[in-house]
KEMARVEX-599770 format. One record per residue (C-alpha): residue number from 1; residue in three letters; x, y, z. Coordinates in steps of 0.05 Angstrom, whole numbers. Layout:
+-----+-----+--------+--------+--------+
:   i :  aa :   east :  north :     up :
+-----+-----+--------+--------+--------+
: NUM : ALA :      X :      Y :      Z :
...
+-----+-----+--------+--------+--------+
//
This chain:
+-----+-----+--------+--------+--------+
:   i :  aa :   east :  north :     up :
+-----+-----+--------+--------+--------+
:   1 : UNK :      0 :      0 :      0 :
:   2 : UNK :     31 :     71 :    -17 :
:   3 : UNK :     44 :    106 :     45 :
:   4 : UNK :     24 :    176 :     64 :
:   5 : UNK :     54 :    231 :    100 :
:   6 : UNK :      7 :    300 :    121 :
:   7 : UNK :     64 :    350 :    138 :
:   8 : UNK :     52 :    416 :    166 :
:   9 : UNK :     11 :    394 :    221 :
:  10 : UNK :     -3 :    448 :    265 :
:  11 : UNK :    -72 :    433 :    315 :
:  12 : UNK :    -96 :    378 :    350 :
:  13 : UNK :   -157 :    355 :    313 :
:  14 : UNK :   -119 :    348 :    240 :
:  15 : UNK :    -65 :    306 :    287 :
:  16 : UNK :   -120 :    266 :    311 :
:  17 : UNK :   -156 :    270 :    241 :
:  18 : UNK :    -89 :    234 :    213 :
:  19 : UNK :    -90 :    188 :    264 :
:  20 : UNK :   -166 :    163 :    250 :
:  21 : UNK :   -143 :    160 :    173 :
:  22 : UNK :    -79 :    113 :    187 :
:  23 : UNK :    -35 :    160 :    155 :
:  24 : UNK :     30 :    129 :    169 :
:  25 : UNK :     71 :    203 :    177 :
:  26 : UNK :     54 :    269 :    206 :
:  27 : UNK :    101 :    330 :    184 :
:  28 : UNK :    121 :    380 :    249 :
:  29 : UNK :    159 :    441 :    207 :
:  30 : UNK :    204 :    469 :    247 :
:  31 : UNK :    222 :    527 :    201 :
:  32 : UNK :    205 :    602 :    219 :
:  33 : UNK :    193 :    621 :    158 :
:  34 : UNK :    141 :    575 :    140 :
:  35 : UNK :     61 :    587 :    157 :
:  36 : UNK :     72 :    513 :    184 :
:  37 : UNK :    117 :    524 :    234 :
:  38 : UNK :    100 :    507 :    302 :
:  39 : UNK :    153 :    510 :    361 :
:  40 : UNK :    172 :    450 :    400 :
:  41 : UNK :    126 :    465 :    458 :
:  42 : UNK :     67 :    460 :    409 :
:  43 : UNK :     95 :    403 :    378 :
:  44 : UNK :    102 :    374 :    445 :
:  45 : UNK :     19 :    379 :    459 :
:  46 : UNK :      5 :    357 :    385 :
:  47 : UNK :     45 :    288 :    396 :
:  48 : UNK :     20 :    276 :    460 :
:  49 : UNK :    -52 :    287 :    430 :
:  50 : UNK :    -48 :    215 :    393 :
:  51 : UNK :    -29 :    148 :    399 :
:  52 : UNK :     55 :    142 :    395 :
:  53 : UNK :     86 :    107 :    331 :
:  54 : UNK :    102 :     45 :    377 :
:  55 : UNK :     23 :     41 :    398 :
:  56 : UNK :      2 :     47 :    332 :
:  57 : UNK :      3 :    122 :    317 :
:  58 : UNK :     34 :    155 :    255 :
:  59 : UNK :    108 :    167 :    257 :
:  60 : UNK :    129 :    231 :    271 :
:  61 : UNK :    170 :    275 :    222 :
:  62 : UNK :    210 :    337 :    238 :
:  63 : UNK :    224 :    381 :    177 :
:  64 : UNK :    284 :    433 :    197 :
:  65 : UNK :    312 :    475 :    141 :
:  66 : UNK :    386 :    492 :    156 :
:  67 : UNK :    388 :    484 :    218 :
:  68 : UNK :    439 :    475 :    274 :
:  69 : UNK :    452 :    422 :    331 :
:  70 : UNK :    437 :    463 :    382 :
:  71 : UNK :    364 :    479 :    347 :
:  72 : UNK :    350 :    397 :    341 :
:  73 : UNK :    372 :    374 :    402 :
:  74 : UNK :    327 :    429 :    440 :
:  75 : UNK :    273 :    404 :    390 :
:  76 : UNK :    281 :    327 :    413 :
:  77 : UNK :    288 :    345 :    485 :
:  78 : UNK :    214 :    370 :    479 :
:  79 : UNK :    185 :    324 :    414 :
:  80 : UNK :    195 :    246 :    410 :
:  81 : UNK :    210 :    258 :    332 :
:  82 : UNK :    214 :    185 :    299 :
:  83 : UNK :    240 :    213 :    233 :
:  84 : UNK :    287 :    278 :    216 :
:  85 : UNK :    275 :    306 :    141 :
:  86 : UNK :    326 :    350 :    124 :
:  87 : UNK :    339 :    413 :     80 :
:  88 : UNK :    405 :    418 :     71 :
:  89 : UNK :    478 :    394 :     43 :
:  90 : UNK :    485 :    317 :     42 :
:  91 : UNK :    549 :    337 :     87 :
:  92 : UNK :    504 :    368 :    134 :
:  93 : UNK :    448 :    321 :    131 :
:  94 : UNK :    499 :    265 :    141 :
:  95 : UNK :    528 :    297 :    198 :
:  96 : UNK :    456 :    308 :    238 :
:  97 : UNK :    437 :    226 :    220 :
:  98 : UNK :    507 :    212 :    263 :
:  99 : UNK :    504 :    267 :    313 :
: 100 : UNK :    427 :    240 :    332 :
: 101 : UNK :    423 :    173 :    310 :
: 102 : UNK :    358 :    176 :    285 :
: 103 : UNK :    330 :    165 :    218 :
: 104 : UNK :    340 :    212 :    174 :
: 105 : UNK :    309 :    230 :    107 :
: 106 : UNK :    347 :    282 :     54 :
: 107 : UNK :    289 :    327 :     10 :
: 108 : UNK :    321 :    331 :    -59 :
: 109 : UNK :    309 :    377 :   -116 :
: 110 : UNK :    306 :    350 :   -184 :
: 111 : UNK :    294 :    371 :   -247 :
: 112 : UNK :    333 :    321 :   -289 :
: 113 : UNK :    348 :    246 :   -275 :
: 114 : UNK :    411 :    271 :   -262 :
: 115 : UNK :    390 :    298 :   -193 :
: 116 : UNK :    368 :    231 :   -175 :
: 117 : UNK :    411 :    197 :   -120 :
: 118 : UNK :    444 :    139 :   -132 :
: 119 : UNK :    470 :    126 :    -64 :
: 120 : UNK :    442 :    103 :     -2 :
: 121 : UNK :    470 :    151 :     41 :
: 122 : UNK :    409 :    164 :     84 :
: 123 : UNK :    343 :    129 :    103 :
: 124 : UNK :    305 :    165 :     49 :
: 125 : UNK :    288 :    219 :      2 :
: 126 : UNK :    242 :    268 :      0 :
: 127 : UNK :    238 :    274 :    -81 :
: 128 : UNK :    204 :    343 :   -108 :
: 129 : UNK :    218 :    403 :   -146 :
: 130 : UNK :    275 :    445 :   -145 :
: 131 : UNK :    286 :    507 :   -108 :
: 132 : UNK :    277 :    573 :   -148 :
: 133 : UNK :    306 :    642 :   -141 :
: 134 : UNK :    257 :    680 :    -95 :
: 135 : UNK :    230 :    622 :    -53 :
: 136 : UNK :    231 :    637 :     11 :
: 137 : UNK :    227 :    567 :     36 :
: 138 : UNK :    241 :    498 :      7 :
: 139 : UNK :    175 :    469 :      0 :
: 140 : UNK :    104 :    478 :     14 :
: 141 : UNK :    100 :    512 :    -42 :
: 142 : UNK :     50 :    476 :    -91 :
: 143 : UNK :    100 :    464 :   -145 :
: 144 : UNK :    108 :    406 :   -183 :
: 145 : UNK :    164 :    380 :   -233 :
: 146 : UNK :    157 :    318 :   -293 :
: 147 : UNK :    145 :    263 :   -249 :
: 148 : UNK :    154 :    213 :   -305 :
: 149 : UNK :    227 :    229 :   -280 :
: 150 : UNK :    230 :    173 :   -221 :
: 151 : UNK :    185 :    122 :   -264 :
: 152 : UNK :    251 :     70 :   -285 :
: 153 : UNK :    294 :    102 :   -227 :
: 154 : UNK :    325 :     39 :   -194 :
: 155 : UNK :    323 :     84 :   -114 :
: 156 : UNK :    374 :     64 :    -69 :
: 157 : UNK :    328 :     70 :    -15 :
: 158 : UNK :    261 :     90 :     10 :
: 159 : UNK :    233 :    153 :    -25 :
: 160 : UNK :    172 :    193 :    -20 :
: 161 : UNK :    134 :    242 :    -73 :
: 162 : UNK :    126 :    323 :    -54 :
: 163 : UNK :    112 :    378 :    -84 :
: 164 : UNK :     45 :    403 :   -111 :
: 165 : UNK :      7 :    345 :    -95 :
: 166 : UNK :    -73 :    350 :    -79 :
: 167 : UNK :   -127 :    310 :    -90 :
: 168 : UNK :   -137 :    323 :   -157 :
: 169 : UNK :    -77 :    303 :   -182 :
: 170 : UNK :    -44 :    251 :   -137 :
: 171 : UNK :    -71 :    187 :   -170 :
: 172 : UNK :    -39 :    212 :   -239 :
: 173 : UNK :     26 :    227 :   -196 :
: 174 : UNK :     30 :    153 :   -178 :
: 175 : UNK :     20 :    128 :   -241 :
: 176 : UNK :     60 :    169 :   -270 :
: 177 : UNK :    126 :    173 :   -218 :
: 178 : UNK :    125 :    101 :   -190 :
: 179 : UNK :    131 :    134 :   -119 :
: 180 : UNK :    119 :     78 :    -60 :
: 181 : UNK :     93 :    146 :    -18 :
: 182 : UNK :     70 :    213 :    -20 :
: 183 : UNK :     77 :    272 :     13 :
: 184 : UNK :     21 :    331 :     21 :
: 185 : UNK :     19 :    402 :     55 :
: 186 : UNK :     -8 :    450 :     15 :
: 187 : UNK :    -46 :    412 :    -27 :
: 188 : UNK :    -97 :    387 :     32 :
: 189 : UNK :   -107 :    462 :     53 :
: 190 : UNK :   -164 :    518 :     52 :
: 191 : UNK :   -115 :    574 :     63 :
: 192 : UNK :    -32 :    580 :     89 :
: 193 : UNK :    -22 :    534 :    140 :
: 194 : UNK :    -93 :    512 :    152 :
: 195 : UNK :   -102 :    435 :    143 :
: 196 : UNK :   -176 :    426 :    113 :
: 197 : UNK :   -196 :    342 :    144 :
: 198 : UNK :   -248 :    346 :     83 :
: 199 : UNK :   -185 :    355 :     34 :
: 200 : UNK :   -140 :    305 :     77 :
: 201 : UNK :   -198 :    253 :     75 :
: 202 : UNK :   -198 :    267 :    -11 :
: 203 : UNK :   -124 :    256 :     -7 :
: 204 : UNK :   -119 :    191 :     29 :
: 205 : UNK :   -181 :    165 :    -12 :
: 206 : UNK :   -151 :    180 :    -72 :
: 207 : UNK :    -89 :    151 :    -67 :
: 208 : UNK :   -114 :     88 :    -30 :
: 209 : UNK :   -164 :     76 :    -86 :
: 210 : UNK :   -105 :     81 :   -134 :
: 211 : UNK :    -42 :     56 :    -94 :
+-----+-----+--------+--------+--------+
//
């Protein structure tokens, strides 16, 4: 079954909406300049709001753009974060998986095949579209790139679709990329940082009818 990551969480009743769907990964952004961004107090009450991974809750993802040890490790002293999804180097990114020892996933930019890894360096990839001059972050930005790049891609690891995915469009992604999951943020929302449960309901329909 694909699997199906909600990121940007940001309230208790989407994290508990998730958690009735069987999503198997809630996103906690901790970037400042994202309208997702909660701090690691909030993200403290929304992971104590549902079941833990072990009991059968969705995993729990911490997206940090750039950021330093000292920034993490405060993070992990207040969130039980299962995963960490990086935005960064693949120096830097290497160099947080060994500092924390936790798994650790490495969001890559690709517009050719070229940009595709080919080594398993981490314990997955966050596959989307490439940054542009004038973003002011690195995703949740509704922007999607050919996804008939990663069809006959032979991944080295695990690796998940982002990037301008909604329900509309998400089954064609599948077919069309060959992705084993997907990743959502603004595509299941009703305005900046606002999860809509109608439009995460759509999404996990759609790509459970179809993956």
């Amino acid at each position: 079954m694909t699997g199906i990551k909600i990121c940007g969480v940001r309230d208790v009743a989407t994290m508990q909406a998730c958690a009735d769907l069987r999503v198997d990964w809630v996103g906690l952004v901790f970037y400042q300049a994202s309208p997702r961004y909660v701090t690691p107090e909030q993200a403290q009450v929304l992971t104590r709001s549902i079941p833990s991974h072990g009991d059968g809750g969705p995993a729990r993802v911490g997206l940090f753009v750039k950021a330093d040890d000292e920034t993490i490790e405060r993070t992990l002293q207040s969130v039980p974060l299962d995963i960490l999804q990086i935005y960064d180097t693949e120096e830097r990114a290497g160099a947080i998986k060994s500092r924390f020892g936790l798994p650790t996933w490495l969001a890559r930019g690709v517009s050719s095949s070229s940009d595709l890894p080919s080594r398993a360096q981490f314990d997955g990839y966050v596959i989307e579209a490439p940054h542009q001059k004038g973003d002011d972050r690195p995703g949740g930005l509704g922007r999607t790139f050919d996804w008939t790049l990663t069809k006959n891609w032979t991944a080295p690891v695990f690796w998940m679709l982002a990037g301008g995915l909604n329900p509309s469009n998400v089954r064609d992604a599948l077919h069309a990329s060959g992705a084993p999951a997907v990743d959502v943020s603004s595509g299941v929302e009703d305005r900046p940082g606002h999860k809509s449960h109608d439009l995460i309901k759509k999404f996990v329909e759609k790509v459970r009818l179809g993956g």
